[in-house]
C-alpha positions as CSV (number, residue, x, y, z in Angstrom):
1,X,30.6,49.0,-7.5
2,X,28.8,46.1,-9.3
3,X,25.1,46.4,-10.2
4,X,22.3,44.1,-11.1
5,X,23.2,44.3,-14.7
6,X,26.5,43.5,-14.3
7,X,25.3,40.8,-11.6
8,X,22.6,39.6,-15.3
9,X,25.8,39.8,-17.0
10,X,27.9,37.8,-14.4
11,X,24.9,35.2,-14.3
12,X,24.8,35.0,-18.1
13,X,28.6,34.2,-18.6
14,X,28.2,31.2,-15.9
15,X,24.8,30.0,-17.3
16,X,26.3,29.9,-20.8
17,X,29.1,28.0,-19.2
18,X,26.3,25.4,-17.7
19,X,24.2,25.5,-20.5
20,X,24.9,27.5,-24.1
21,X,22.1,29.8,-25.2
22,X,22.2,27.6,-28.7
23,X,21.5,24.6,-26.5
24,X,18.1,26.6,-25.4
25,X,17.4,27.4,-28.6
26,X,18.0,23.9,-29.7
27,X,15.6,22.3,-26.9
28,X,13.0,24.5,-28.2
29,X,13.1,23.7,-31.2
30,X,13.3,20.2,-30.5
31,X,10.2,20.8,-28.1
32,X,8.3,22.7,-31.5
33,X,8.6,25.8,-29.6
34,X,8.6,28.8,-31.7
35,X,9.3,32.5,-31.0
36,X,9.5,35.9,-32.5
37,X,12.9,38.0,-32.6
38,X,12.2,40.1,-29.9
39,X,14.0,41.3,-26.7
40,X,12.5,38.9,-24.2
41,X,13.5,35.7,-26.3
42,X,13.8,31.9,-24.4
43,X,17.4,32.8,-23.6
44,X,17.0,36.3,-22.1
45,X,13.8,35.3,-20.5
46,X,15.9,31.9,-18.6
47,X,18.3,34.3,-17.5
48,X,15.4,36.9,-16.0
49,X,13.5,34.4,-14.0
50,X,17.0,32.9,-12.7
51,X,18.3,36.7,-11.6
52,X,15.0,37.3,-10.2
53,X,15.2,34.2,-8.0
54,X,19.1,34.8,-7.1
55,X,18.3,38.8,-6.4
56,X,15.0,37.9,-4.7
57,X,13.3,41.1,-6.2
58,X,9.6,41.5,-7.8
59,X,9.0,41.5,-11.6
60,X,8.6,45.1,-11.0
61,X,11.8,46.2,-10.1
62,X,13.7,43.3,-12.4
63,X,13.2,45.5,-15.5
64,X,15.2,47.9,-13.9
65,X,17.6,46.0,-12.3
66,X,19.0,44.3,-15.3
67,X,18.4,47.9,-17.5
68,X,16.0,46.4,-19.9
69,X,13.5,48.4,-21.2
70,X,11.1,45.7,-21.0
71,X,7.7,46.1,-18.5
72,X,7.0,43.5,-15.7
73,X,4.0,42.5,-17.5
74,X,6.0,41.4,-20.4
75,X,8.2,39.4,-18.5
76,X,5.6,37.5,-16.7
77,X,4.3,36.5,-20.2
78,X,7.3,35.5,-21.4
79,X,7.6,33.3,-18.5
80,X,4.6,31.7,-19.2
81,X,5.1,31.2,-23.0
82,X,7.9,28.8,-22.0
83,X,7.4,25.2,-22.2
84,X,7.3,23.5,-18.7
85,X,9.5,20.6,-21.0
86,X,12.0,23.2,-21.3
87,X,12.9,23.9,-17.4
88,X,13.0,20.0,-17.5
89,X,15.8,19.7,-20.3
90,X,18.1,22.3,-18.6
91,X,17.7,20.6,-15.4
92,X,19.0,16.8,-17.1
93,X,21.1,18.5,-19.5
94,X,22.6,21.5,-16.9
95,X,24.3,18.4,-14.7
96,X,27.6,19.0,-14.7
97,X,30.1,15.9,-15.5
98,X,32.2,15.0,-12.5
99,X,35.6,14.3,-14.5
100,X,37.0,12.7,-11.0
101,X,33.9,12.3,-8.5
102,X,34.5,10.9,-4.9
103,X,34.2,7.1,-5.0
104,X,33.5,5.6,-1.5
105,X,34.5,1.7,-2.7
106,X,34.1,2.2,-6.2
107,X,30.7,4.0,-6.0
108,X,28.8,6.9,-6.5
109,X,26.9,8.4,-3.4
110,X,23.4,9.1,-3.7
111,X,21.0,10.8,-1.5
112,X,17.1,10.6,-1.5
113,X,14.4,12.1,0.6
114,X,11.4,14.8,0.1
115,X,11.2,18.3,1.5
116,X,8.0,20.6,1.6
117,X,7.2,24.0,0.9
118,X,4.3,26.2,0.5
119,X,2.7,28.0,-2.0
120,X,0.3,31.1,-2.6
121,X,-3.4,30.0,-1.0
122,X,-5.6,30.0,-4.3
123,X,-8.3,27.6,-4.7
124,X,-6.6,25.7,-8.0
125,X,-3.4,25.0,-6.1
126,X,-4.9,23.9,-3.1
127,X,-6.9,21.5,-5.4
128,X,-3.7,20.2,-6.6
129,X,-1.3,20.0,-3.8
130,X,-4.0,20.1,-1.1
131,X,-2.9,21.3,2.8
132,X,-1.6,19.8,6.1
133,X,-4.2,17.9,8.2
134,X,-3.0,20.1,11.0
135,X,-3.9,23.5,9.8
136,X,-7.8,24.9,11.1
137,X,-10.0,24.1,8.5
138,X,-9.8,24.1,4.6
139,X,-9.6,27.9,4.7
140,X,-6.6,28.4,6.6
141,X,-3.0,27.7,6.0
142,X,-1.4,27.3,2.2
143,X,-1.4,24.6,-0.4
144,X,1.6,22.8,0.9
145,X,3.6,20.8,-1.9
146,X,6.3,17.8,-1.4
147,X,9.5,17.8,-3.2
148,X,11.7,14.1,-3.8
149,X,15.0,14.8,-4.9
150,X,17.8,13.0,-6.2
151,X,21.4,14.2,-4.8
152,X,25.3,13.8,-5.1
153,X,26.3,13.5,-1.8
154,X,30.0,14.9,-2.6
155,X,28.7,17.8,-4.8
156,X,25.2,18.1,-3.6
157,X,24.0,18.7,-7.3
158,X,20.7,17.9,-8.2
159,X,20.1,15.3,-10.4
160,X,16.0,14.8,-10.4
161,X,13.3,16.4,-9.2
162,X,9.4,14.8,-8.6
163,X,6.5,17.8,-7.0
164,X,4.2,15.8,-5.1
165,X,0.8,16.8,-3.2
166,X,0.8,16.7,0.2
167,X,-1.3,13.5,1.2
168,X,0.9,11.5,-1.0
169,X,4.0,9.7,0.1
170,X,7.0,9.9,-1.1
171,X,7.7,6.1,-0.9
172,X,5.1,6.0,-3.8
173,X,7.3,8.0,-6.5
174,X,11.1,6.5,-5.0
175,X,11.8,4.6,-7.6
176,X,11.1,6.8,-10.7
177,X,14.6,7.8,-9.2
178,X,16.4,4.7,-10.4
179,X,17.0,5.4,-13.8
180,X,18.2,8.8,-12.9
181,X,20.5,7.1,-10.7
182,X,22.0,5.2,-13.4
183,X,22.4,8.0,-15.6
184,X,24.2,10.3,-13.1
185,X,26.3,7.3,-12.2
186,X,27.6,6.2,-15.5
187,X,30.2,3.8,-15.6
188,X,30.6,3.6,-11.7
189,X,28.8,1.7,-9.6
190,X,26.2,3.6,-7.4
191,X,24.6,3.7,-3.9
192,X,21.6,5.2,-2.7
193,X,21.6,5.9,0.7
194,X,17.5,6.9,2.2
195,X,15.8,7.5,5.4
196,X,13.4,5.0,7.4
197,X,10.7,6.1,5.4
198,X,11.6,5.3,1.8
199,X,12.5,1.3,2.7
200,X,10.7,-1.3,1.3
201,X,11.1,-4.9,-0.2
202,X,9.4,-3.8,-3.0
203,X,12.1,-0.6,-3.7
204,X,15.6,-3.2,-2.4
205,X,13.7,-5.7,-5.0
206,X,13.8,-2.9,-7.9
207,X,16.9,-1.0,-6.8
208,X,18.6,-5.4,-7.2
209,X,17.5,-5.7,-10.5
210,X,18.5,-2.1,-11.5
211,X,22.5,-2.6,-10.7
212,X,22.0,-0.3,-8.0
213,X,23.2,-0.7,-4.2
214,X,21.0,0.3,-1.4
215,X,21.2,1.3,2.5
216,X,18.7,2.8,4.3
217,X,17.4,3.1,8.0
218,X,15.4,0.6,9.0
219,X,12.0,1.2,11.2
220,X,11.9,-1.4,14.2
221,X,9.0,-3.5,12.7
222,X,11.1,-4.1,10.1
223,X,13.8,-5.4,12.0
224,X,15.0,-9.2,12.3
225,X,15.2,-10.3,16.0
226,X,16.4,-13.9,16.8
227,X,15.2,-15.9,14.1
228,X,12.9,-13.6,12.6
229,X,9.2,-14.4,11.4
230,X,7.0,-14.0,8.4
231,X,8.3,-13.2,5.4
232,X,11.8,-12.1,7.5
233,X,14.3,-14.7,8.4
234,X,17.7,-14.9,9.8
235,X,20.3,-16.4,7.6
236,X,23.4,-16.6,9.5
237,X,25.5,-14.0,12.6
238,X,28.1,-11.9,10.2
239,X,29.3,-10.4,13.5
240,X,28.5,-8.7,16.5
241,X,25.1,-7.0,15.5
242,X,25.7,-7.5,12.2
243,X,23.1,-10.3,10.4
244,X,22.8,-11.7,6.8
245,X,18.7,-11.9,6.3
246,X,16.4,-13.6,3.8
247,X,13.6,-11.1,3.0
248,X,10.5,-12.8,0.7
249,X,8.0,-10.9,-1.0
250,X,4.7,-10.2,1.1
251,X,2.1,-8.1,-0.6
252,X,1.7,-6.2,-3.7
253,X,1.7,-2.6,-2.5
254,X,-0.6,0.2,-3.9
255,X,1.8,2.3,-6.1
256,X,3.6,-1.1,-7.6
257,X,1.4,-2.4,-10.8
258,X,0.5,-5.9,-11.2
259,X,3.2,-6.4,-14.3
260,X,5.9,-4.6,-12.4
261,X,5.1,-6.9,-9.1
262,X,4.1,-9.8,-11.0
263,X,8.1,-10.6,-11.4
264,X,9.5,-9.6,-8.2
265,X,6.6,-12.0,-6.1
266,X,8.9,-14.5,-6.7
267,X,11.8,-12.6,-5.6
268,X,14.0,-13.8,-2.7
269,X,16.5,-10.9,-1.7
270,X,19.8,-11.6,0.6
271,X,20.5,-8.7,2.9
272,X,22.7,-7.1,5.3
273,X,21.0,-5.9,8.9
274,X,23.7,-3.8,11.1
275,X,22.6,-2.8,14.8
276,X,24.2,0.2,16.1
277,X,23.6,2.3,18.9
278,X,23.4,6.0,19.5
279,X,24.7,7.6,22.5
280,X,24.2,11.2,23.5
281,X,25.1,12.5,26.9
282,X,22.2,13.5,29.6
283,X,19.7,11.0,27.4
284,X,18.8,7.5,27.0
285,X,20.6,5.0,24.2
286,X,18.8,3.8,21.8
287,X,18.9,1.3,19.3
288,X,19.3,1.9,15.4
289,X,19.0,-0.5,12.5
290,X,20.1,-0.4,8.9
291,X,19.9,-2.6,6.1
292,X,21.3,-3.0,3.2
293,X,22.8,-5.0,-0.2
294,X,26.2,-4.8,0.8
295,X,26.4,-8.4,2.2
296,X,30.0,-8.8,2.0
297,X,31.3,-7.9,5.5
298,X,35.4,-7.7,4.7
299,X,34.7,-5.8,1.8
300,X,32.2,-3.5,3.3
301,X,33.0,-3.7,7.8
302,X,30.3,-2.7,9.3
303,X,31.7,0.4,11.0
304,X,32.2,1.9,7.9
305,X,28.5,1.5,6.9
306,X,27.7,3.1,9.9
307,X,29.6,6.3,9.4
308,X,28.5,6.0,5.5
309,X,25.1,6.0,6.5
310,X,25.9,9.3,9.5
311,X,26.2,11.0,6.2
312,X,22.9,10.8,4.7
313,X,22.4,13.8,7.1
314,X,24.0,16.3,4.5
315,X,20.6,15.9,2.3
316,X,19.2,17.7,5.1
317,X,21.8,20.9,4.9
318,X,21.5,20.9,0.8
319,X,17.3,21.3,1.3
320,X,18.4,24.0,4.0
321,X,20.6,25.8,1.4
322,X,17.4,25.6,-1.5
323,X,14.8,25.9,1.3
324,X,16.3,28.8,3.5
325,X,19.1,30.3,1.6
326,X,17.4,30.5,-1.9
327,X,14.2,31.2,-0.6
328,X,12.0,28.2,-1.8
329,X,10.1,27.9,1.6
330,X,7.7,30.1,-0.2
331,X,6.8,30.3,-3.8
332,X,5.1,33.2,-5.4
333,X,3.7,31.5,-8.7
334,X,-0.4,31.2,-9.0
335,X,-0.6,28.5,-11.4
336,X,0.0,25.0,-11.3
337,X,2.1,25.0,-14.2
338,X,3.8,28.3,-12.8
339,X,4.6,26.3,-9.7
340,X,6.4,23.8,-11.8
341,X,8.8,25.9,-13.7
342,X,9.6,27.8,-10.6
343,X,10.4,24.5,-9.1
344,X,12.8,23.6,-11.7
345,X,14.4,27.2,-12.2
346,X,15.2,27.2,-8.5
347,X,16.8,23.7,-9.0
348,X,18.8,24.9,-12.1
349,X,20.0,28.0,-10.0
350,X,20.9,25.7,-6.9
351,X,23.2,23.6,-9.6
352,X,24.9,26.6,-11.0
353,X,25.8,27.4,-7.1
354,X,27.0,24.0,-7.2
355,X,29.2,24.2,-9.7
356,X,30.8,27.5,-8.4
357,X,31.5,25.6,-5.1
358,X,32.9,22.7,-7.0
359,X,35.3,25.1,-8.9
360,X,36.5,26.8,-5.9
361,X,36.8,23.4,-4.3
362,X,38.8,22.0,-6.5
363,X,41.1,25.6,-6.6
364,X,41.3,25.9,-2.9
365,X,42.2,21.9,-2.6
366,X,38.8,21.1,-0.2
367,X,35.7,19.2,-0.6
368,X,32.8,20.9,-1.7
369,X,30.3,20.6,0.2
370,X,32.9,22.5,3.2
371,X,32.4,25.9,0.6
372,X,29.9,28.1,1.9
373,X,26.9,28.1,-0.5
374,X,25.8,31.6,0.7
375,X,29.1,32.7,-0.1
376,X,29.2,31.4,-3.9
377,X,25.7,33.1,-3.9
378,X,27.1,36.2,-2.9
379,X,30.5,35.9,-5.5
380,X,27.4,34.7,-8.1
381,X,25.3,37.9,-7.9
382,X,27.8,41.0,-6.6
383,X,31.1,39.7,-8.6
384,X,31.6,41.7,-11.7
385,X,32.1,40.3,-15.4
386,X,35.2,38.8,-16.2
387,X,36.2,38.5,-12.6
388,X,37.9,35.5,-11.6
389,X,36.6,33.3,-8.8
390,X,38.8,34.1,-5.7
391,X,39.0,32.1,-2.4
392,X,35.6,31.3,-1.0
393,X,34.4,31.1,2.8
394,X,35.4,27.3,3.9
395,X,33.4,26.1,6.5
396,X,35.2,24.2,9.6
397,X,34.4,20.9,10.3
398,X,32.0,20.6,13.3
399,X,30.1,17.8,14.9
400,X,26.3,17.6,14.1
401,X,23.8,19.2,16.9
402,X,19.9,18.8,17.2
403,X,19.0,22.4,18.0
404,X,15.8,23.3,19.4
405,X,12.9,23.7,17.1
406,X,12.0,27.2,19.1
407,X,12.0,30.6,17.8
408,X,13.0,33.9,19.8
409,X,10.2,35.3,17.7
410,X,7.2,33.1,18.5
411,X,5.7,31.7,15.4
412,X,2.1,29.8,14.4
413,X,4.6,26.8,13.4
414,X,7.2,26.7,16.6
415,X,7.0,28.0,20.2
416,X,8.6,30.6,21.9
417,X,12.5,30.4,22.9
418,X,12.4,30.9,26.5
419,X,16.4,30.2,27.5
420,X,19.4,30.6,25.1
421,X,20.1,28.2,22.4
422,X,23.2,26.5,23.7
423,X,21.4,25.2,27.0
424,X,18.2,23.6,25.4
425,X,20.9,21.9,22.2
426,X,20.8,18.8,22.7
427,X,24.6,18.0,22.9
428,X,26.5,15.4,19.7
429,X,25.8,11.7,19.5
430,X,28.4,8.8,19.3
431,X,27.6,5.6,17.6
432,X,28.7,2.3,18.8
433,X,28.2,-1.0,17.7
């Protein structure tokens, strides 16, 4: 029967696969970290906070489930002797290398958009990170941080993480992304694919200039209809709903600088607008737009950037495998700093499930993001050491459904579910040009 310290074990042997116990040593001491020979060293203590987070138990009862004769006290000080810089090395450094990664075209597939979560209610982090407008009063409610990520969209590995407070947008902090972008890319071309919110000239300006190819949703008073107006124009008709458009530079906006703007006023940027419509049975149709630097309609048809862009959805299911599965909805650090690490540890502990689906992927001849991640989690933690990774749960391919946002059990943040699930789901959507 496997046990907790064969699970640290188990955990150990994959983390040192991910990233070498020498290689933490080596950050630290690059970092000018230093550290006594003791039991709870920066290795050991990595591993802790990452078993602690896979096994959801309390300091108190991690000393005994990984048999080391340590108390919880000491761990939570060893914790906190860690440099924050450290969590943020093993997160760049811990991304594995895609020897053959899924090209769509010749590019790599990224996927932005934020997330939030909350934290413990204690009056330094509700400084920091503040709290939802809609919660009664500054007394109620928790401090209620924003997460931007950078993902894969094949391996759904995490390539860059920004915490943000609440009242701040995530449009602000987008394109601290674009480097990251090119790094995880290498020598491929790359893509970023982003929701309605995260569009702007200012970002398709910066994202030009960077090598990097965009596509995004595009809000309605964005769009180009007829000729256009203002600083939006109509070039020429690719297609049926498919337009080449001139967009000019407006405005400066708050979060650009005047040196970073100062280059892209002058900016004129030729891009692609594709109509589509969404159909879903017992509702209206309505109209969709994106846009995006892929101007060159036989090289990139239009219906494929449509069902490109259908899967900028799968963002959604990675946050609901670190949200819900991992148990980030809820964080139990007090600090700021102590918000930060456990930010990045549940990250590196997301990528090391990542890689397990990717190896079983690639074994069982599927793509990865079909492996169940609660599955891996489960192989992760209960498998013994030395074990070799068998067949894991492959998910069948089903059509996307907007459930209800109703719980049987009624809840402050969603009402009650008065009928059963399947009659108030709203039924899948086609998409038509």
């Amino acid at each position: 029967m496997a046990t907790f310290s064969n699970s640290l074990r188990h955990v150990k042997a994959h983390l040192a696969e991910l990233v070498p116990e020498q290689q933490i040593f080596h950050i630290c001491r690059e970092l000018a970290h230093t550290w006594r020979k003791r039991t709870l060293d920066p290795a050991v203590t990595v591993q802790l906070f990452l078993l602690q987070l896979l096994a959801k138990v309390a300091l108190g009862g991690l000393r005994h489930a990984a048999q080391i004769p340590v108390s919880a006290s000491a761990i939570c000080q060893a914790c906190q002797r860690l440099p924050l810089r450290l969590f943020m090395e093993l997160v760049g450094r811990c991304l594995p290398k895609l020897t053959q990664p899924s090209l769509w075209k010749g590019m790599m597939i990224f996927l932005a958009d934020g997330m939030s979560f909350m934290t413990p209610d204690t009056p330094t982090l509700a400084g920091r990170f503040g709290k939802p407008q809609n919660q009664r009063g500054a007394s109620y409610g928790y401090p209620a941080p924003k997460l931007l990520a950078l993902m894969d969209l094949t391996g759904g590995f995490i390539a860059k993480v920004i915490a943000l407070p609440w009242a701040r947008h995530e449009l602000s902090c987008l394109s601290r992304l674009f480097g990251a972008v090119l790094a995880a890319a290498g020598e491929h071309a790359a893509l970023l694919l982003g929701d309605r919110g995260l569009v702007s000239f200012a970002h398709l300006a910066l994202l030009t200039r960077a090598g990097i190819h965009g596509c995004f949703r595009l809000p309605r008073w964005q769009v180009v209809f007829a000729r256009g107006k203002g600083s939006r124009r109509l070039i020429k008709r690719l297609g049926p709903q498919d337009l080449l458009v001139r967009w000019n530079a407006c405005r400066r906006p708050a979060w650009l600088s005047q040196k970073r703007w100062q280059p892209l006023s002058k900016t004129e940027l030729t891009l692609r607008q594709i109509a589509f419509r969404v159909c879903r049975k017992g509702f209206r149709t309505h109209w969709a737009w994106i846009i995006t630097t892929l101007s060159d309609p036989r090289q990139y048809p239009a219906p494929e950037l449509i069902k490109l862009y259908g899967k900028r959805w799968q963002i959604e299911v990675y946050f609901r495998d670190l949200k819900q599965t991992l148990g980030m909805k809820m964080l139990s650090a007090r600090t700021v700093t102590g918000v930060q690490k456990e930010i990045l540890a549940f990250v590196l502990l997301y990528n090391l499930i990542r890689r397990v689906m990717q190896q079983a992927a690639r074994r069982q001849e599927v793509l990865p993001d079909r492996i169940s991640f609660i599955d891996a989690l489960r192989w992760l933690l209960w498998s013994s050491p030395g074990q070799t990774l068998g067949k894991l749960k492959v998910n069948r391919l089903r059509l996307r459904r907007s459930p209800p946002r109703r719980l049987k059990n009624a809840r402050h943040r969603f009402p009650q579910l008065n009928a059963t699930r399947a009659q108030l789901s709203k039924p899948p959507c086609c998409v038509m040009l």
